[in-house]
Wavefront OBJ file of the C-alpha trace (Angstrom):
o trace
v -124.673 124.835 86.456
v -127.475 126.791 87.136
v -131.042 125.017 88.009
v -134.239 126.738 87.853
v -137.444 125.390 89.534
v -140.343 126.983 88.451
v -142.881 125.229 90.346
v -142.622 122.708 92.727
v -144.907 120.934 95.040
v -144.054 118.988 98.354
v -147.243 117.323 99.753
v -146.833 116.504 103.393
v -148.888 114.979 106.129
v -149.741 117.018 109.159
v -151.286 114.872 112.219
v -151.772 115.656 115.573
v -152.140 113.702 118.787
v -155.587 113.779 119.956
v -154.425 113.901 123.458
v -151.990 116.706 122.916
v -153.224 119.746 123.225
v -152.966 122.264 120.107
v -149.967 124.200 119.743
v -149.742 128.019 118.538
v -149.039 127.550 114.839
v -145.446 128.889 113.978
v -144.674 132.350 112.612
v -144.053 133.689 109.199
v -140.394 133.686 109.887
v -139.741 130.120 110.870
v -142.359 129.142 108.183
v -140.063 130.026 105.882
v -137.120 128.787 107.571
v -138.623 125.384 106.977
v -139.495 125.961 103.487
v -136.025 127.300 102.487
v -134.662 123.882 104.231
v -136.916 121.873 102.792
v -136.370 123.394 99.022
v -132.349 123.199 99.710
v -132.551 119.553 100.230
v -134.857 118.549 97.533
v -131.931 120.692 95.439
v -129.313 118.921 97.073
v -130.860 115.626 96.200
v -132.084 116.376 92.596
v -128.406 117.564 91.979
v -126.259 114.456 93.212
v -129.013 112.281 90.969
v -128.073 113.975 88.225
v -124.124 113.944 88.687
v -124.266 110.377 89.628
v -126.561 109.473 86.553
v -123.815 111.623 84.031
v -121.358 109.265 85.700
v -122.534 106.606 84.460
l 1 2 3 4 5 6 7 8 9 10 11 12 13 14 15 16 17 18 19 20 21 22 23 24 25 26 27 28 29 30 31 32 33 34 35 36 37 38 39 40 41 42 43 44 45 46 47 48 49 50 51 52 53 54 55 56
């Protein structure tokens, strides 16, 4: 079964310590790491709702 997302939008919260001092931001690469994780589990997710709501 094939699923196609054409838009999809994860709002997060960023905060930071204000006794921490600021850390370099993270590159391109690992940006995108995140993103691909983040994307494969809101797949995963969306795809065991749906078989377990066609099991029932």
């Amino acid at each position: 079964m094939a699923l196609e997302i054409r838009e999809l939008v994860i709002k997060v919260t960023v905060s930071t310590d204000a006794g921490k001092t600021s850390a370099a931001m993270p590159d391109e690469r690992t940006l995108r790491q995140w993103k691909e994780s983040i994307v494969r589990e809101c797949l995963d997710n969306i795809l065991k709702r749906m078989k377990t709501e066609a099991d029932r």
